[in-house]
C-alpha positions as CSV (number, residue, x, y, z in Angstrom):
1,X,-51.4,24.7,22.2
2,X,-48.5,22.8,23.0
3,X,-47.4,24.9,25.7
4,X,-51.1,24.1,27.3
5,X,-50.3,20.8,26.3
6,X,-47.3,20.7,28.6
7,X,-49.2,22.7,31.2
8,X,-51.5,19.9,31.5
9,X,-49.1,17.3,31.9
10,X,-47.4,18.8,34.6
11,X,-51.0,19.3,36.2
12,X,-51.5,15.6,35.8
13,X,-48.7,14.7,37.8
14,X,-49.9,17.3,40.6
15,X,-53.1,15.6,40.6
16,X,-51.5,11.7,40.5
17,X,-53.2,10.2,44.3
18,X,-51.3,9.3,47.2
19,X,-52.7,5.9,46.6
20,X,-54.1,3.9,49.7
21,X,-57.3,4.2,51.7
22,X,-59.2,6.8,53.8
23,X,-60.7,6.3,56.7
24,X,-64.0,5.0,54.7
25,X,-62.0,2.5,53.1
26,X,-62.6,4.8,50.0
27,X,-59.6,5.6,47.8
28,X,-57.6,8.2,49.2
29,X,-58.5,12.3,47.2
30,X,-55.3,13.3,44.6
31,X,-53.3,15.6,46.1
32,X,-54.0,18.7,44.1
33,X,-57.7,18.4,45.3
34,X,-56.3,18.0,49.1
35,X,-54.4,21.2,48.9
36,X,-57.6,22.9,46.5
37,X,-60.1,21.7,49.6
38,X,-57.9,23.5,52.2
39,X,-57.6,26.6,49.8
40,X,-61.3,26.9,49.3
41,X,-61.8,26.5,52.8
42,X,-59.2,28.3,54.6
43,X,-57.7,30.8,51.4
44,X,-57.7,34.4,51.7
45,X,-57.5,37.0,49.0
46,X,-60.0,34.6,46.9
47,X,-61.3,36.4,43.6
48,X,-63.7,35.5,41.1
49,X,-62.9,33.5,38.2
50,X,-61.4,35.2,34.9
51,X,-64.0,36.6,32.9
52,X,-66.8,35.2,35.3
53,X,-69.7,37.6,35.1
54,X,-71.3,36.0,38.4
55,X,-72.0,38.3,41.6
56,X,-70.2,37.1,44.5
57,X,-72.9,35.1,45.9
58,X,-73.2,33.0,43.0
59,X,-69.9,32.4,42.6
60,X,-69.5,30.7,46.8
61,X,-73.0,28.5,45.4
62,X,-70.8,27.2,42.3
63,X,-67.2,26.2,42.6
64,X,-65.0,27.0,39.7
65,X,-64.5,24.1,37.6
66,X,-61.1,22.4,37.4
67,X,-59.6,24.0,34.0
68,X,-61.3,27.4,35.1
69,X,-58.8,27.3,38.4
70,X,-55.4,26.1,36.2
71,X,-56.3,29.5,33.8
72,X,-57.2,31.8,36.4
73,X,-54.1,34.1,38.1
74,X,-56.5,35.1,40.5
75,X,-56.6,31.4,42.0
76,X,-53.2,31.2,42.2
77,X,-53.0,34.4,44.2
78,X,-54.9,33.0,46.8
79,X,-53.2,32.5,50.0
80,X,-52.9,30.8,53.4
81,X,-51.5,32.4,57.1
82,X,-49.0,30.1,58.7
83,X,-51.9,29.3,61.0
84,X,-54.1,27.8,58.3
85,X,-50.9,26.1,56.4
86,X,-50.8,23.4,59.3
87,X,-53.5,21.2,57.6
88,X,-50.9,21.6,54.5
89,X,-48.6,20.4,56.3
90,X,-49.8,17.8,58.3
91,X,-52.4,16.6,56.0
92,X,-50.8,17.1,52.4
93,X,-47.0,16.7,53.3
94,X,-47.5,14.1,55.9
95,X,-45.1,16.4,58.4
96,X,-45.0,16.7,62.0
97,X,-47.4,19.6,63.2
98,X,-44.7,21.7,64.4
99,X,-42.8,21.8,60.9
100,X,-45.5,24.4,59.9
101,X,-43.7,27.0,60.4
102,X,-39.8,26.3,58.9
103,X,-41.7,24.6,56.1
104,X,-44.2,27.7,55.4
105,X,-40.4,29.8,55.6
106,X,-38.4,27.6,53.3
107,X,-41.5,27.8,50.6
108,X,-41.4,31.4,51.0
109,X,-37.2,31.6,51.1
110,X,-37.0,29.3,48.0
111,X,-39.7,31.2,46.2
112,X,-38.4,34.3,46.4
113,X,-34.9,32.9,45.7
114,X,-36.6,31.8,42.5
115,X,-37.3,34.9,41.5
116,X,-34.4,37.2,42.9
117,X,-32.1,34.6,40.9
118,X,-30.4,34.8,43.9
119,X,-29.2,32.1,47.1
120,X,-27.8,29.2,44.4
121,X,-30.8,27.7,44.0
122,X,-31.6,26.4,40.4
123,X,-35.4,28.4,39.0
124,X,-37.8,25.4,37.7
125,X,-38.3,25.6,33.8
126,X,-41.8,24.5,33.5
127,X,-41.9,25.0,29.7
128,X,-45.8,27.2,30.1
129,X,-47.1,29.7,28.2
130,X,-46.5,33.1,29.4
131,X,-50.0,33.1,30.2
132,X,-48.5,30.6,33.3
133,X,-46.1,32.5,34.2
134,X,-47.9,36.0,34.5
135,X,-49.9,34.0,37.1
136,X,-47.0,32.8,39.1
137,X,-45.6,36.4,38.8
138,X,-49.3,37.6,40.0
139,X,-48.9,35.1,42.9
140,X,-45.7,36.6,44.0
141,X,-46.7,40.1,43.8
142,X,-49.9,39.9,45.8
143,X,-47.6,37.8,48.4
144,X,-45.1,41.0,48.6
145,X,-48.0,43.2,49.0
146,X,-49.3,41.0,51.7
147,X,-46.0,41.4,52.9
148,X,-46.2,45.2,53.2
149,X,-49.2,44.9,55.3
150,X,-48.2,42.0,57.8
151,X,-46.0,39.1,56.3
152,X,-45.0,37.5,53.4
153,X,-48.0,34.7,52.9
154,X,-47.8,31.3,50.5
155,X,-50.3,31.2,48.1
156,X,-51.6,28.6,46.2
157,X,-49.0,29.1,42.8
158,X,-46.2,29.0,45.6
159,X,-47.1,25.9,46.8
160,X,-48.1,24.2,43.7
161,X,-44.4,25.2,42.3
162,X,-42.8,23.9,46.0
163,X,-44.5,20.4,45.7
164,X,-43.7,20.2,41.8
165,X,-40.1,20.8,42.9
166,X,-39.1,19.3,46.6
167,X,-41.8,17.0,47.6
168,X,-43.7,15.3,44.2
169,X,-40.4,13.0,43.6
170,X,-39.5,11.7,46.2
171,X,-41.0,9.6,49.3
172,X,-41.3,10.5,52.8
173,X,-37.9,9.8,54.0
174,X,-35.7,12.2,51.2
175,X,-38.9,14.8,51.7
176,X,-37.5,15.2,55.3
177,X,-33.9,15.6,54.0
178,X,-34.3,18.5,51.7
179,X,-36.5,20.2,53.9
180,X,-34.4,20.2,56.8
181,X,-31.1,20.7,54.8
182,X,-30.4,24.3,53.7
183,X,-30.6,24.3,50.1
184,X,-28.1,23.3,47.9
185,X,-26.1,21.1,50.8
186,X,-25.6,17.4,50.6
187,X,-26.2,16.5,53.9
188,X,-27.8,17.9,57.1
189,X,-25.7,19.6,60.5
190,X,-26.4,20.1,63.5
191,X,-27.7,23.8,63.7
192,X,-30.2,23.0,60.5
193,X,-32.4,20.9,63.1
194,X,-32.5,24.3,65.5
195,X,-35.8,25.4,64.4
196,X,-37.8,22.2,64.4
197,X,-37.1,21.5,68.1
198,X,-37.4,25.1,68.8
199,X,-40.8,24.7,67.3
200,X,-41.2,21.5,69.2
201,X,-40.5,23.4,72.1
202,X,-42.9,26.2,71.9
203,X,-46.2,23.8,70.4
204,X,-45.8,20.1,72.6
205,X,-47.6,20.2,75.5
206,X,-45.4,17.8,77.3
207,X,-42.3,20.6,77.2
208,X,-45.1,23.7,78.2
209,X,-43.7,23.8,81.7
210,X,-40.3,24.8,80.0
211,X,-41.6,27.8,78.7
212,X,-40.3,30.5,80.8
213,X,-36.9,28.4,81.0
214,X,-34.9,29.3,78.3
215,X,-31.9,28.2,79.6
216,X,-33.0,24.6,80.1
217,X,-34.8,25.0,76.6
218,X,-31.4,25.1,75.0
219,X,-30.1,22.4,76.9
220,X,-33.0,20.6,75.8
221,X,-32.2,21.2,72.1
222,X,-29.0,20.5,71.9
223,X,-29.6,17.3,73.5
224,X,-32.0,16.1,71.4
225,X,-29.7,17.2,68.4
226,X,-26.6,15.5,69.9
227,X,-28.6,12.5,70.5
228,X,-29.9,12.3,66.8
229,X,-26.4,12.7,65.8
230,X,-25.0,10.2,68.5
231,X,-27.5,7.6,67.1
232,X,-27.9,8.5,63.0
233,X,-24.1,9.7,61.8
234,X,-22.6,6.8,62.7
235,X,-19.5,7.9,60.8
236,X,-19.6,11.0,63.2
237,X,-18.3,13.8,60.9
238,X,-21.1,15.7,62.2
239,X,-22.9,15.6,58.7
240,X,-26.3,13.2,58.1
241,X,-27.0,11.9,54.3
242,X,-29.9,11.0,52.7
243,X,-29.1,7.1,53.3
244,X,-28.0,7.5,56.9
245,X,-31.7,9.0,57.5
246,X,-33.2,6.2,55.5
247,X,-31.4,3.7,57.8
248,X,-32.5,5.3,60.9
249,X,-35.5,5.4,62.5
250,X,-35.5,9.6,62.6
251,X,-38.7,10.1,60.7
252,X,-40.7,7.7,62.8
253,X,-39.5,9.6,66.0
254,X,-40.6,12.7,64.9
255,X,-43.5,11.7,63.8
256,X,-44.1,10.0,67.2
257,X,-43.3,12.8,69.5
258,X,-45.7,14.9,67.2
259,X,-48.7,12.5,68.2
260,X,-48.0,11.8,71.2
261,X,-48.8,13.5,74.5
262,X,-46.3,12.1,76.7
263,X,-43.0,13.8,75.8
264,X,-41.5,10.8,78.3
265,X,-42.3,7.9,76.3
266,X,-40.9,9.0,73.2
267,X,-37.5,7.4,74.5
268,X,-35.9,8.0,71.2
269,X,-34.2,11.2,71.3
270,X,-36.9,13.4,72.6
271,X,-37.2,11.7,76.5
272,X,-37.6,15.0,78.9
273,X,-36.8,12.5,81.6
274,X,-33.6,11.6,79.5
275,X,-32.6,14.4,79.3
276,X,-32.9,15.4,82.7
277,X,-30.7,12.6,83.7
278,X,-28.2,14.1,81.4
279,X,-28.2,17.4,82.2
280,X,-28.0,16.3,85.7
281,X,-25.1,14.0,85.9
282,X,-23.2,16.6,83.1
283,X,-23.6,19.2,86.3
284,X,-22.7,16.7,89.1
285,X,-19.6,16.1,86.9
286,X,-18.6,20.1,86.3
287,X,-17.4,21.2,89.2
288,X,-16.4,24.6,88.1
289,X,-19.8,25.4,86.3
290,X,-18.0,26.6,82.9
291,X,-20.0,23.7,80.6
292,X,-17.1,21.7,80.0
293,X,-15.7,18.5,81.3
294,X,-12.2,18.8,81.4
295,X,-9.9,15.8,82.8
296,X,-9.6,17.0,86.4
297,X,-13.5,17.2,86.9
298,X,-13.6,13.6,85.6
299,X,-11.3,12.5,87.5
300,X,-13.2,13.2,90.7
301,X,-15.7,11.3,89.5
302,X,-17.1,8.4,92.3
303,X,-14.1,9.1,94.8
304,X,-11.5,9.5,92.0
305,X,-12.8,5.1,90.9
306,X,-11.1,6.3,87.2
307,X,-7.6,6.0,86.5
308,X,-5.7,8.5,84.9
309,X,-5.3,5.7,81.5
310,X,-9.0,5.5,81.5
311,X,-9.8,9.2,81.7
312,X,-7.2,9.9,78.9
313,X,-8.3,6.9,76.9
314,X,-12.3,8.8,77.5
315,X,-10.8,12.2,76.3
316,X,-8.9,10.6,73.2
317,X,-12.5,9.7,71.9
318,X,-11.5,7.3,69.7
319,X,-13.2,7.1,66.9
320,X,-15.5,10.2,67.4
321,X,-13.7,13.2,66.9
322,X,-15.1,16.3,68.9
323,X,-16.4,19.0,67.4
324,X,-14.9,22.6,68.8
325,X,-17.4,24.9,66.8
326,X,-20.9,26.9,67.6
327,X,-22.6,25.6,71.0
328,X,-21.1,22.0,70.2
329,X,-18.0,22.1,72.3
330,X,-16.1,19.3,72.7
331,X,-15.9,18.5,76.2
332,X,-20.1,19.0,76.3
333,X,-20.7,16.9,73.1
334,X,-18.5,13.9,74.3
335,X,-19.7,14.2,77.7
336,X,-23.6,14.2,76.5
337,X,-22.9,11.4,74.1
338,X,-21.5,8.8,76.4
339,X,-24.6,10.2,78.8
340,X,-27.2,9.5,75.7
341,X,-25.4,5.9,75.2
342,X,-26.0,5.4,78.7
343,X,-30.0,6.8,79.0
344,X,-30.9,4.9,75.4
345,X,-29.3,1.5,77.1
346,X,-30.8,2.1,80.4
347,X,-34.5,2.5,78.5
């Protein structure tokens, strides 16, 4: 009794409301009926309520109750494609559209870490009767069937444990950090924002053209990154905290870019026209075509205008240190910052 006690409780948080308004000016839905709605809707691999002697037709006339869906396994085992999780995302976690997909991975990656007792990552001790816990086991195993016939799928136990553990806590801005940190790691680098703009990439209509350029996709990405980096670590150690994205306006430009259509007017990091310019004066500038500015291609630059002083007082890049790892090489990443000062002063 306790145990379902506890249960309860735990389910009371889930269900606690966003607060605020719809669009009715009616009080917003809790979110554990937000993410029930999409189930119903959108779940596959539904199954009739424990110990429910209704045929199939009666059951899609009369909704489970509420405490019949908390005790039933078979709920929990209900799952969503990574094409259906987008109104999770977007409507549920307040996410950009194209975080679907790395957020529908990192459920899956921390879920299975969970129960592998592998990867570092701590297991949540929800105090629940065994009863619980067969149906988060139940969950998993029908996702690692699916997975024999197609994929690994979230279902509706995974994400009820993900949003217990990484998102109920804390507000929009930390929600952001730990999903695009790796687990475990205090702060975020530059490779963990890869897959968003890669994402970004593929799904915003205003990059489409780019899609048979992968070259100048790359550039793109990195860009962007070295720009968010540029303009967030201020400290430039090539690691963002928690409080340096809560001081920034990162959140808000993804956001943006998400909604709108125009990839050129979100000026903040994301400016295809930006970047262009970039790419463009970084190429004018390399005259030997091997990516990196060295001091004899800069000092060429406008009819040799640049001393030798001010070219090694550019290369001494006091006080950013370059970074000589990965596809961040030193010459590229100072060259494209001073570029991105440039752009982001110019807009």
């Amino acid at each position: 009794r306790e145990a379902k006690e506890r249960r309860g409780r735990m389910m009371a948080r889930l269900m606690g409301g966003s607060g605020g308004n719809n669009g009715d000016g009616g009080p917003l839905p809790c979110i554990r009926d937000q993410v029930r709605a999409i189930y119903d809707e959108l779940a596959l691999g539904a199954a009739p309520v424990v110990g429910s002697t209704k045929s199939a037709d009666e059951d899609d006339a009369e909704s489970p109750s509420d405490d019949a869906r908390d005790d039933d396994p078979a709920y929990a085992s209900r799952y969503l494609p990574v094409d259906a999780f987008v109104r999770i995302t977007k409507e549920v976690c307040q996410f950009p559209t194209f975080f679907n997909a790395p957020l529908y991975r990192r459920i899956l990656d921390l879920w299975n870490a969970k129960h592998s007792g592998g990867g570092g990552v701590p297991s949540l001790d929800l105090n629940v009767t065994e009863t619980t816990d067969s149906a988060d086991n139940n969950a998993g195993t029908n996702a690692a069937n699916t997975e024999e016939e197609g994929g690994e799928v979230v279902t509706y136990g995974m994400f009820e444990w993900y949003w217990t553990t990484e998102m109920e806590e804390y507000d929009a801005s930390e929600r952001f950090f730990r999903l695009i940190k790796q687990p475990g790691a205090e702060y975020i680098v530059r490779d963990d924002f890869l897959p968003y703009v890669q994402e970004l990439l593929k799904d915003h209509p205003g990059l489409e053209f780019l899609s048979n350029h992968a070259e100048f996709q790359e550039k793109y990405a990195i860009t962007v990154i070295t720009r968010i980096f540029y303009s967030v670590n201020r400290c430039h150690d090539g690691r963002i905290t928690s409080r340096q994205i809560r001081r920034s306006d990162l959140v808000a430009a993804f956001q943006l870019v998400d909604e709108e259509e125009d990839i050129n007017k979100v000026t903040r990091y994301f400016s295809y026209e930006h970047f262009y310019v970039l790419y463009c004066r970084f190429w004018e500038l390399d005259h030997d075509r091997d990516y990196r500015i060295t001091r004899e291609d800069l000092l060429k630059y406008g009819d040799h205008c640049l001393s030798h002083m001010i070219v090694d007082r550019i290369f001494d890049a006091a006080p950013r240190p370059f970074v000589e790892s990965g596809p961040w090489t030193g010459a590229e990443e100072g060259a494209e910052e001073g570029a991105a000062e440039g752009a982001a002063e110019a807009a």
